[in-house]
DRENFIGU-886751 format. One record per residue (C-alpha): x, y, z; residue in one letter. Coordinates in nm, 4 decimals. Example, Ala and Ser with C-alpha at 12.3 -4.5 7.8 and 13.67 -1.06 7.14 Angstrom:
east->1.2300; north->-0.4500; up->0.7800; type->a
east->1.3670; north->-0.1060; up->0.7140; type->s
***
This chain:
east->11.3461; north->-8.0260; up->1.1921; type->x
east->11.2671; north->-8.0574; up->1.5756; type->x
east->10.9977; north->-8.3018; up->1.5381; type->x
east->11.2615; north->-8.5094; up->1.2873; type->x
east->11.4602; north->-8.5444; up->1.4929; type->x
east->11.2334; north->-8.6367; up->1.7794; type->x
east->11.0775; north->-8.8839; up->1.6379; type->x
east->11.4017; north->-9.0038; up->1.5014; type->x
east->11.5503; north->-9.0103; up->1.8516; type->x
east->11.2503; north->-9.2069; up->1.9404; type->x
east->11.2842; north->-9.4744; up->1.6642; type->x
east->11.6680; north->-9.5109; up->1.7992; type->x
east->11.5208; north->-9.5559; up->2.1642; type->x
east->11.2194; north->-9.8149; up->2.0807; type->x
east->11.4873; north->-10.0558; up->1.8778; type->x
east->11.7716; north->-9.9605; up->2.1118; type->x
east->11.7554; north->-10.2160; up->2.4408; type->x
east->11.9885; north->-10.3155; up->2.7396; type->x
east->12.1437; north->-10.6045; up->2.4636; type->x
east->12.2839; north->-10.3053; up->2.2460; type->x
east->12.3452; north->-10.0985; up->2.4437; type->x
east->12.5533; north->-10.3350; up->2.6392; type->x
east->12.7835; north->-10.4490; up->2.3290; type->x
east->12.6871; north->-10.8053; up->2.3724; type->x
east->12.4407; north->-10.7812; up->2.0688; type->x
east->12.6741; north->-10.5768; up->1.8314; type->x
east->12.9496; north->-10.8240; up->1.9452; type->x
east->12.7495; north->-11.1361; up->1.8345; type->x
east->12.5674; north->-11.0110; up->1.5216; type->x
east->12.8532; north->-10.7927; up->1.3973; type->x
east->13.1826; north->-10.8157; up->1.5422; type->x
east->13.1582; north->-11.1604; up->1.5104; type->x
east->13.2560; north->-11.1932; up->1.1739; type->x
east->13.5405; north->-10.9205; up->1.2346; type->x
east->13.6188; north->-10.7060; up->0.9176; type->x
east->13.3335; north->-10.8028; up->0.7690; type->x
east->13.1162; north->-10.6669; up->1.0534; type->x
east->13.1647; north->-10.3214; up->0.9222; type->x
east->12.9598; north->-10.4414; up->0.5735; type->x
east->12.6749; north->-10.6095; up->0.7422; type->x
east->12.6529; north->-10.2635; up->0.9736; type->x
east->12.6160; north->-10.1067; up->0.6298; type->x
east->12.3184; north->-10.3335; up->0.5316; type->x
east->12.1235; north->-10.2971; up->0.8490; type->x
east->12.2237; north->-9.9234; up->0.8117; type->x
east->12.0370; north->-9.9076; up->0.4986; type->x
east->11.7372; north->-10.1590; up->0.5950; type->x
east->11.6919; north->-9.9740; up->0.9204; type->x
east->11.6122; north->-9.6622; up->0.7727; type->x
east->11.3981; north->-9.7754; up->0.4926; type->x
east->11.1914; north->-9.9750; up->0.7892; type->x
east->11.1781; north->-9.6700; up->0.9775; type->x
east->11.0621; north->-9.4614; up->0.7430; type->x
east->10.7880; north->-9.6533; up->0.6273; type->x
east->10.6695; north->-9.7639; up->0.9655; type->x
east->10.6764; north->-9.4563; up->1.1183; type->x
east->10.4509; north->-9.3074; up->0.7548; type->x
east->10.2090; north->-9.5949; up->0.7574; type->x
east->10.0894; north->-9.4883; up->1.1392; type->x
east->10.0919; north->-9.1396; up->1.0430; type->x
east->9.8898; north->-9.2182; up->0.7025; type->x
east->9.6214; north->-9.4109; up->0.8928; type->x
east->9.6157; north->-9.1854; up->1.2128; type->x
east->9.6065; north->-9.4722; up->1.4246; type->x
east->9.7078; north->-9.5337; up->1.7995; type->x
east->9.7803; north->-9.9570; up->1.7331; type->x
east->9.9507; north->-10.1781; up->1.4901; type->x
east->9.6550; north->-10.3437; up->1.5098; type->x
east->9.4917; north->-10.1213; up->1.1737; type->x
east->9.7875; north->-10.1035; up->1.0128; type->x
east->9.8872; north->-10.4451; up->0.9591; type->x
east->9.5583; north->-10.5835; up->0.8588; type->x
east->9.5192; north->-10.3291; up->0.6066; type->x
east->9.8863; north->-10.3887; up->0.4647; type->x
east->9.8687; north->-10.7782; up->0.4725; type->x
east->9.5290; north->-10.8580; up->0.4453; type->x
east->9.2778; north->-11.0844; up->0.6592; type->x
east->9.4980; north->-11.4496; up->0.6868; type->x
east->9.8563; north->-11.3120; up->0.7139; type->x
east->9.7164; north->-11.0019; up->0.9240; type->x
east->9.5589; north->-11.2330; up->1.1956; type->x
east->9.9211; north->-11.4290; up->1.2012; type->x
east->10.1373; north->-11.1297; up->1.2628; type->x
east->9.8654; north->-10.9239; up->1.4633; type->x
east->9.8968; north->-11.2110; up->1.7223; type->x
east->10.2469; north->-11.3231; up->1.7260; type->x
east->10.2974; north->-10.9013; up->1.7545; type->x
east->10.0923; north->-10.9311; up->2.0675; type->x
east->10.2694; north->-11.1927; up->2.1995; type->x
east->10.6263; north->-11.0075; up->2.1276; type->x
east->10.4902; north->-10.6840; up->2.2798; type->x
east->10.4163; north->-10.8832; up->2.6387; type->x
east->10.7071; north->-11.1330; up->2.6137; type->x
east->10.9477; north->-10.8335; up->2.5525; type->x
east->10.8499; north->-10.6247; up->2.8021; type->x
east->10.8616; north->-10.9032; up->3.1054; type->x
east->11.2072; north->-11.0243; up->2.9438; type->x
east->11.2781; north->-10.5576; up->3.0021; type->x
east->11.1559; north->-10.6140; up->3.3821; type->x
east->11.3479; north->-10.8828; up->3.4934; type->x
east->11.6667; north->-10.7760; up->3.3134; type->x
east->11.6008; north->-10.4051; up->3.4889; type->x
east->11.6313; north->-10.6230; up->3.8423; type->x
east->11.9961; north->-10.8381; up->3.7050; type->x
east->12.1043; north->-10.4962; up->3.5815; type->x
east->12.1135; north->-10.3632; up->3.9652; type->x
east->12.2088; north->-10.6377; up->4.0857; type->x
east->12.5021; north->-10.7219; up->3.8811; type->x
east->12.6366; north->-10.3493; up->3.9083; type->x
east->12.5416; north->-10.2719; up->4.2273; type->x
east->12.4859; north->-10.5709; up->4.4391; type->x
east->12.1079; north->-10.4924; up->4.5062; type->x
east->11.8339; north->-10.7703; up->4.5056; type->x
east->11.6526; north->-10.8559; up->4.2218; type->x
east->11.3280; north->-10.7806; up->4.3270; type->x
east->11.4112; north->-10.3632; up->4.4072; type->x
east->11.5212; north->-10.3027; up->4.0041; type->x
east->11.1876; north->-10.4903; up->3.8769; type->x
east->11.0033; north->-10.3276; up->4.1185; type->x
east->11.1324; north->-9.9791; up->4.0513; type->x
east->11.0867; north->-10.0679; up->3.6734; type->x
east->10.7665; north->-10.1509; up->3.7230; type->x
east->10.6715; north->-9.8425; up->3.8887; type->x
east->10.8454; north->-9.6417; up->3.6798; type->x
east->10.6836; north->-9.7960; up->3.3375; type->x
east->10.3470; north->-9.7774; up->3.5406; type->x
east->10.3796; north->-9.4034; up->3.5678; type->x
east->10.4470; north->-9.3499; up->3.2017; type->x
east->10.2237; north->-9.5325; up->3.1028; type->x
east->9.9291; north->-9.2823; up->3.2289; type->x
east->10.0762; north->-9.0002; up->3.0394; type->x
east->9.9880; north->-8.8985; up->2.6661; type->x
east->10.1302; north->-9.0644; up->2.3594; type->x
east->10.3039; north->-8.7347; up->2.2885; type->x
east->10.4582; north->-8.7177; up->2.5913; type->x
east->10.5848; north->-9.1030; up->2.6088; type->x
east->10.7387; north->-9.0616; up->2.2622; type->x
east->10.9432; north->-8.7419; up->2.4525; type->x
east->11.0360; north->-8.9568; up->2.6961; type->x
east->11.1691; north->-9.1935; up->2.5048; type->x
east->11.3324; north->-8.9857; up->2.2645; type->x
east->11.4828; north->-8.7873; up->2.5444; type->x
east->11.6853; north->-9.0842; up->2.7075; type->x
east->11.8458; north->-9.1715; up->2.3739; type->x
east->12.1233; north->-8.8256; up->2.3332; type->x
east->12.2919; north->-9.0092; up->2.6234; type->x
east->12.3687; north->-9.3522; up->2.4754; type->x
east->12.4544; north->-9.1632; up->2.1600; type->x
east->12.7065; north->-8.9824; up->2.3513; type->x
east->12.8598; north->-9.2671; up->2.5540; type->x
east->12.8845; north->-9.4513; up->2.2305; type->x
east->13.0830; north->-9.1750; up->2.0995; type->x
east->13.3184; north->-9.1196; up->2.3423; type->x
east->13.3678; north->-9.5664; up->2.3818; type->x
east->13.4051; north->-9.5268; up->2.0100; type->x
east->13.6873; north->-9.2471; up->2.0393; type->x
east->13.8868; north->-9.4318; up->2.2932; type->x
east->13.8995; north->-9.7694; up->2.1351; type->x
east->14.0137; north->-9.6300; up->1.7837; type->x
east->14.3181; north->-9.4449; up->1.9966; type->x
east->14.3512; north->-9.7499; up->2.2147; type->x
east->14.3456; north->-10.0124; up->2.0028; type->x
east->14.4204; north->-10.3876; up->2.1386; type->x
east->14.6810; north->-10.4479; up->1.8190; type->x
east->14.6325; north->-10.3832; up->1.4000; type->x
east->14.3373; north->-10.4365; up->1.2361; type->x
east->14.4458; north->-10.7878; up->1.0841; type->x
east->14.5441; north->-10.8826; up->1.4125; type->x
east->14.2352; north->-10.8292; up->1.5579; type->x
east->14.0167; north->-10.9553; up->1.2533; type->x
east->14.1638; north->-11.2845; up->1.3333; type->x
east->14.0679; north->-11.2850; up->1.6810; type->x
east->13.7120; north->-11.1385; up->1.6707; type->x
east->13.6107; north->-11.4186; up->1.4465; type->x
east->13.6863; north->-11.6463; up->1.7377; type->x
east->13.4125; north->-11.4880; up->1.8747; type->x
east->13.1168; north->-11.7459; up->1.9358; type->x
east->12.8067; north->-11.7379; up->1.7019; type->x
east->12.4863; north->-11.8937; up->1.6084; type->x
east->12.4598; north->-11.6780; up->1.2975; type->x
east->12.6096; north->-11.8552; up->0.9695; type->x
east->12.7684; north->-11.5503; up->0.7825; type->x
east->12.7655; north->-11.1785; up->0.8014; type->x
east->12.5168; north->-11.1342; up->0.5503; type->x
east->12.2396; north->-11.3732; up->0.7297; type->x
east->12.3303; north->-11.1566; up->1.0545; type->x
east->12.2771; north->-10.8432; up->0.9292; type->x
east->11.9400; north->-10.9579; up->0.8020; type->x
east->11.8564; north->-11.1286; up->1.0646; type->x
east->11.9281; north->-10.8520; up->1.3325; type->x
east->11.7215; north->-10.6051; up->1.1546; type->x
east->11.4060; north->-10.8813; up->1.0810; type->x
east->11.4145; north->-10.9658; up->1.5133; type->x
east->11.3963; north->-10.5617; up->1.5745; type->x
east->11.1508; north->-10.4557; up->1.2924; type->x
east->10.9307; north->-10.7101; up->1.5221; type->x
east->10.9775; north->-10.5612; up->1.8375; type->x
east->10.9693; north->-10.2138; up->1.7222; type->x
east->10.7289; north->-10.2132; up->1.4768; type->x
east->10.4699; north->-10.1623; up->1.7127; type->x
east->10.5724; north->-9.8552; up->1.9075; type->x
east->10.6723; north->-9.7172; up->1.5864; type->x
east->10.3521; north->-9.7141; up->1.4194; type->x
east->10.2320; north->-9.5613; up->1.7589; type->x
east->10.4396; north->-9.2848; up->1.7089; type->x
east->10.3797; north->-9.1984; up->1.3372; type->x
east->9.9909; north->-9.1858; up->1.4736; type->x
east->10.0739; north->-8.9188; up->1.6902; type->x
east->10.2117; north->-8.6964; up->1.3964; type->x
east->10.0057; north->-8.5078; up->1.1539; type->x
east->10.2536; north->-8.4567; up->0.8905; type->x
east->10.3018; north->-8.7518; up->0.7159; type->x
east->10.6535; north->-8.5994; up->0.5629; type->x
east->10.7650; north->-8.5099; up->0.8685; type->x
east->10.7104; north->-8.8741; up->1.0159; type->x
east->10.8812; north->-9.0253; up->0.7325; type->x
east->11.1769; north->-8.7929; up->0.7829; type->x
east->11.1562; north->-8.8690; up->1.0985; type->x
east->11.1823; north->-9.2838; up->1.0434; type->x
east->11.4283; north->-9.2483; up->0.8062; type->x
east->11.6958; north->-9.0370; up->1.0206; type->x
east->11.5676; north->-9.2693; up->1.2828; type->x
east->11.6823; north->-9.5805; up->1.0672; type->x
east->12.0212; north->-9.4176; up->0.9738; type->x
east->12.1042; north->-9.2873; up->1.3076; type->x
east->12.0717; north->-9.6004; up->1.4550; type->x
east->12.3068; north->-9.8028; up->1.1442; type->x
east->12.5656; north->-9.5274; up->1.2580; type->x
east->12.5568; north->-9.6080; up->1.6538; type->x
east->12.6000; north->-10.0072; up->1.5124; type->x
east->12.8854; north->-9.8929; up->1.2907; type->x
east->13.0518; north->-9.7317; up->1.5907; type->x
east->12.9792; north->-9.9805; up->1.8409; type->x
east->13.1033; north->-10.2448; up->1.6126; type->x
east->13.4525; north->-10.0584; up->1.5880; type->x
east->13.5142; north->-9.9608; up->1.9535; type->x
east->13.4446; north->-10.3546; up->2.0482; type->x
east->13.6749; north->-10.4974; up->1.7350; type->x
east->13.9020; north->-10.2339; up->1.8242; type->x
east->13.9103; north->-10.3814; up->2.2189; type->x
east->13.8239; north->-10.7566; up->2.1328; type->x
east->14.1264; north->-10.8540; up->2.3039; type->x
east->14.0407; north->-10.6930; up->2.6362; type->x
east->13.6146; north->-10.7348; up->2.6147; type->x
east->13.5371; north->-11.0218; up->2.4031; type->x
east->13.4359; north->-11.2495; up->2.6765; type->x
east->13.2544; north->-10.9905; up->2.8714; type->x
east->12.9154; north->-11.0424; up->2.8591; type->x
east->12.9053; north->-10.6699; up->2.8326; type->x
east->13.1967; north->-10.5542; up->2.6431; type->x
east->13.0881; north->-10.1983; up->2.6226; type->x
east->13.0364; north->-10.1457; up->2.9823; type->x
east->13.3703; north->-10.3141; up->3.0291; type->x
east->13.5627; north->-10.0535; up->2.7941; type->x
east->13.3745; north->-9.7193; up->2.9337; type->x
east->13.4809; north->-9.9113; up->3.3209; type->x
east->13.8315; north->-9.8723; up->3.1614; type->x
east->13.8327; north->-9.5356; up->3.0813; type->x
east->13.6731; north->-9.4475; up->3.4049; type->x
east->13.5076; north->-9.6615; up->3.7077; type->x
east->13.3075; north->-9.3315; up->3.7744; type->x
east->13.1750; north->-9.3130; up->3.3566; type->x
east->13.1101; north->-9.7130; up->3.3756; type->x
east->12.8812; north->-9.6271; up->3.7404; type->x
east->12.7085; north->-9.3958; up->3.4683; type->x
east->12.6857; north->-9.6516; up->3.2050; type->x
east->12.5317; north->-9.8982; up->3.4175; type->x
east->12.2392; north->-9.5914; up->3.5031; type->x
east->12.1873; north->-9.5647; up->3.0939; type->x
east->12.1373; north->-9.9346; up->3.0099; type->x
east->11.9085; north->-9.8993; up->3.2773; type->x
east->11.7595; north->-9.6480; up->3.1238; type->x
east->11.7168; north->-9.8077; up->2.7936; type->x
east->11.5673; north->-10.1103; up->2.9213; type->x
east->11.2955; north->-9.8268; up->3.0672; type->x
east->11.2976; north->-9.7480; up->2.6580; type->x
east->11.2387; north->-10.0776; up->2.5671; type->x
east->10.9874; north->-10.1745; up->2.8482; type->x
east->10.7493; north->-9.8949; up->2.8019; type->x
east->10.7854; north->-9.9128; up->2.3933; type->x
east->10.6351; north->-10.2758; up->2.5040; type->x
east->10.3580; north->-10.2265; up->2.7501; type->x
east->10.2340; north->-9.9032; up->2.6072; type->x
east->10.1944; north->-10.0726; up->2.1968; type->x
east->10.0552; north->-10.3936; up->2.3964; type->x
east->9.7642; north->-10.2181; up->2.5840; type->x
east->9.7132; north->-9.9721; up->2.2622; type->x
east->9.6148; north->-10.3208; up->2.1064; type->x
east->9.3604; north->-10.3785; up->2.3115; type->x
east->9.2351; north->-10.0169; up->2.4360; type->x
east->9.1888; north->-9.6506; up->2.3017; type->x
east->9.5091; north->-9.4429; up->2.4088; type->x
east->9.4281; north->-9.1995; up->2.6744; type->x
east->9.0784; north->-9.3215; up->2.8007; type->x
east->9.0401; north->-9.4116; up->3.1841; type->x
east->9.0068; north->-9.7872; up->3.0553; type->x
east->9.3296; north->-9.7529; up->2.8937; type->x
east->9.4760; north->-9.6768; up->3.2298; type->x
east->9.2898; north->-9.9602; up->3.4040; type->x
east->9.4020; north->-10.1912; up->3.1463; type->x
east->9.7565; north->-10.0931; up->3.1753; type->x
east->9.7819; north->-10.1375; up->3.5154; type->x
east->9.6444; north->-10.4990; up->3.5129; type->x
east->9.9138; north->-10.5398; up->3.2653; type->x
east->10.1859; north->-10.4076; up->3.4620; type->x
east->10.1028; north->-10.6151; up->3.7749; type->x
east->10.0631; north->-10.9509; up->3.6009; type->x
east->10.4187; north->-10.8968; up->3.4135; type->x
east->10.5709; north->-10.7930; up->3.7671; type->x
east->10.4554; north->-11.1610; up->3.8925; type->x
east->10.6006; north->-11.2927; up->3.5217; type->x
east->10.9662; north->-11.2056; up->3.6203; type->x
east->10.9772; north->-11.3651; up->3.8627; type->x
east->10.8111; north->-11.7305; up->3.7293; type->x
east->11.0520; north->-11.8000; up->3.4515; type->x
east->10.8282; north->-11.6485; up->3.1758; type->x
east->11.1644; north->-11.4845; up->3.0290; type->x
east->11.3145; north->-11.8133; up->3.0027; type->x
east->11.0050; north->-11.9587; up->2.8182; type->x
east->11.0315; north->-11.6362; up->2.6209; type->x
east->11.4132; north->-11.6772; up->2.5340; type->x
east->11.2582; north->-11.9697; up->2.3325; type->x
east->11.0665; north->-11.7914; up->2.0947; type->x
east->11.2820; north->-11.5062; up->1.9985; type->x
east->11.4421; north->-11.6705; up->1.6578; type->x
east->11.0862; north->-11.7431; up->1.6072; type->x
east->11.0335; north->-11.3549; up->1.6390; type->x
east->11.3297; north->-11.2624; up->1.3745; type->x
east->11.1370; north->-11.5089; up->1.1365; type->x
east->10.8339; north->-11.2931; up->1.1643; type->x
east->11.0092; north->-10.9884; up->1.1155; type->x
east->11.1050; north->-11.1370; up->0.7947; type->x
east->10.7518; north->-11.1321; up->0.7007; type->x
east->10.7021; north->-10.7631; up->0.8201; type->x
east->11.0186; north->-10.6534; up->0.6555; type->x
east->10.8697; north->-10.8225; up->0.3109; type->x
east->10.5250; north->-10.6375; up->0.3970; type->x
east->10.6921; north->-10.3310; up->0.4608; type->x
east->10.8141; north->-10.3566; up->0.0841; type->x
east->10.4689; north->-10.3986; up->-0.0446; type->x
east->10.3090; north->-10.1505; up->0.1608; type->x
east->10.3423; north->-9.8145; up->-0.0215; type->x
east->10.1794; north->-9.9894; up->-0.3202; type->x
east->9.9276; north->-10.1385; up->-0.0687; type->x
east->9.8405; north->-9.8253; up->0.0128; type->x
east->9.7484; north->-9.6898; up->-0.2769; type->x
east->9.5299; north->-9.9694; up->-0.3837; type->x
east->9.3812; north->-9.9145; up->-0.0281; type->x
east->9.2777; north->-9.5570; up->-0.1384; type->x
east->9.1386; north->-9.7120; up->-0.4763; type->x
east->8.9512; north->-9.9286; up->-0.2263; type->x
east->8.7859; north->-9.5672; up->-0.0374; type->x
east->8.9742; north->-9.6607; up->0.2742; type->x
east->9.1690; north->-9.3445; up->0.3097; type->x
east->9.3626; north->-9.1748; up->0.5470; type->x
east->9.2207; north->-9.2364; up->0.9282; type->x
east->8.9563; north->-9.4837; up->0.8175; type->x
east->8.9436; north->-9.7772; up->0.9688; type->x
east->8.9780; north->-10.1424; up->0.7783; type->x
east->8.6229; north->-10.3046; up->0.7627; type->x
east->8.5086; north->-10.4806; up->1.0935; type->x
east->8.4430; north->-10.8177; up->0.9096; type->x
east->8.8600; north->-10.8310; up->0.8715; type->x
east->8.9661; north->-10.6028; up->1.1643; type->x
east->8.7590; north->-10.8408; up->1.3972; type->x
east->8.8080; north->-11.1565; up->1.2771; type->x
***
């Protein structure tokens, strides 16, 4: 049950970034569309944990350390290549996107220049990033009991603090500005742009665990746990739209209510998850590219981390921003392949490329 819910807690930290943990995603993908919010929670809910599951089981199956088996052996040589590369360029584009907010995250809160919270980022990624996969996914995991708890207690407040009655309130949270047609495309669409991000890191992690029940488990409470923080968080900012709709981070704004000294604390946990997201990033980027734990590995990662320091700063996340409905396209893709995969598998087997085996170098290296 302990490595369950570790990896589970991990999951929740690799999806979970500064955007959701702020509010500001949950308020434009769910609360949005007010009432109906709470039903397209309950679809990413369920396509969260199937995702989980079966992304976290397909890196355990293979006993891999990068996406980079995994998705040529569940999509083949053409549609591998595609999402093998745009995953690459996700991984990077993510993670410089995680350093520059780290530096507007200081600054906004505490009135520090940019360049001290991308270069403590930075450092703080860099030293991760030499430790063991084991020990990353810890790290990661451990961070994520304290979002889980200030979403609890932001949750608690709002329902006993409500801005008016839930009609009321319907009405105005679908005032709320949105690119996002209905709450059905959201949900979808929400779940699609984080299976692509994630997917990654997650695969990482199943390849670190031996028992491919356990990883599954471990995706699946994952998946749930993190439909349940959505659910919540999509209830404490309906039940405060009033008050934090316009805030660009509405559930900073409602923990700064309840306490100026809990919102100081806030501020240190989105900081914290953007570390989640950052190293999730880097760490399934280099593991692309190099073995995990080899003295290259390091080297590489290091490179990495210096070139995506100079990237904040050049307007890379605004070239970035660009691409990210591109991103929840592909996730489509990988959400459809993640359907297909457990029969993939099996015809894999069929195939003699078994558990731990890699694909054959004529398709891996093309």
């Amino acid at each position: 049950m302990k490595d369950i819910l570790k990896i589970g807690s991990a999951f929740i930290g690799v999806i979970v970034g500064a955007g959701f943990a702020s509010g500001q995603e949950v308020l434009q993908y769910f609360t949005s569309f007010g009432i109906m919010g709470i039903f397209a929670a309950i679809v990413a809910s369920a396509l969260f944990a199937y995702v989980g599951m079966i992304l976290v089981w397909l890196g355990s199956s293979m006993k891999t350390s990068s996406h980079k088996h995994v998705i040529y052996k569940i999509s083949g040589r053409y549609l591998g290549f595609i999402i093998d590369y745009i995953l690459i360029f996700t991984l990077f584009g993510v993670g410089v996107v995680m350093i520059a907010g780290a530096g507007s995250n200081l600054n906004q809160q505490f009135g520090l220049p940019v360049i001290i919270g991308t270069s403590v980022m930075t450092i703080l990624v860099l030293l991760t990033g030499m430790l063991k996969v084991d020990r990353v996914v810890a790290i990661i995991g451990g961070i994520t009991p304290f979002l889980i708890l200030f979403v609890i207690i932001t949750s608690i407040y709002s329902f006993i603090n409500a801005d008016g009655s839930f009609l009321a309130l319907n009405d105005v949270a679908k005032e709320t500005p949105t690119t996002l047609p209905n709450w059905f495309i959201s949900a979808i669409n929400y779940v699609s742009f984080n299976t692509a991000v994630g997917a990654s890191m997650a695969i990482v992690m199943g390849g670190a665990e031996n028992k491919r029940k356990t990883a599954a488990l471990g995706g699946l409470v994952g998946g749930f746990g993190l439909g349940v923080l959505i659910l919540l968080s999509h209830l404490a900012i309906f039940s405060k739209i009033e008050s934090v709709g316009s805030m660009d981070m509405p559930m900073l704004a409602i923990v700064n209510n309840i306490s100026p000294a809990l919102g100081t604390i806030m501020s240190v946990v989105l900081f914290a998850m953007i570390f989640n997201t950052a190293i999730s990033m880097f760490f399934s980027f280099v593991a692309r590219f190099s073995k995990v734990d080899t003295a290259h590995f390091k080297r590489l990662f290091a490179g990495t981390m210096i070139v995506a320091f100079a990237a904040s700063f050049i307007g890379f996340t605004d070239l970035v921003s660009y691409f990210y409905p591109l991103i929840g396209y592909l996730g489509l893709v990988l959400i459809a392949v993640l359907f297909y995969a457990p029969l993939r598998m099996k015809s894999i087997k069929k195939e003699g490329y078994g558990d731990g085996e890699e694909y054959p170098k004529k398709i891996v290296n093309s």
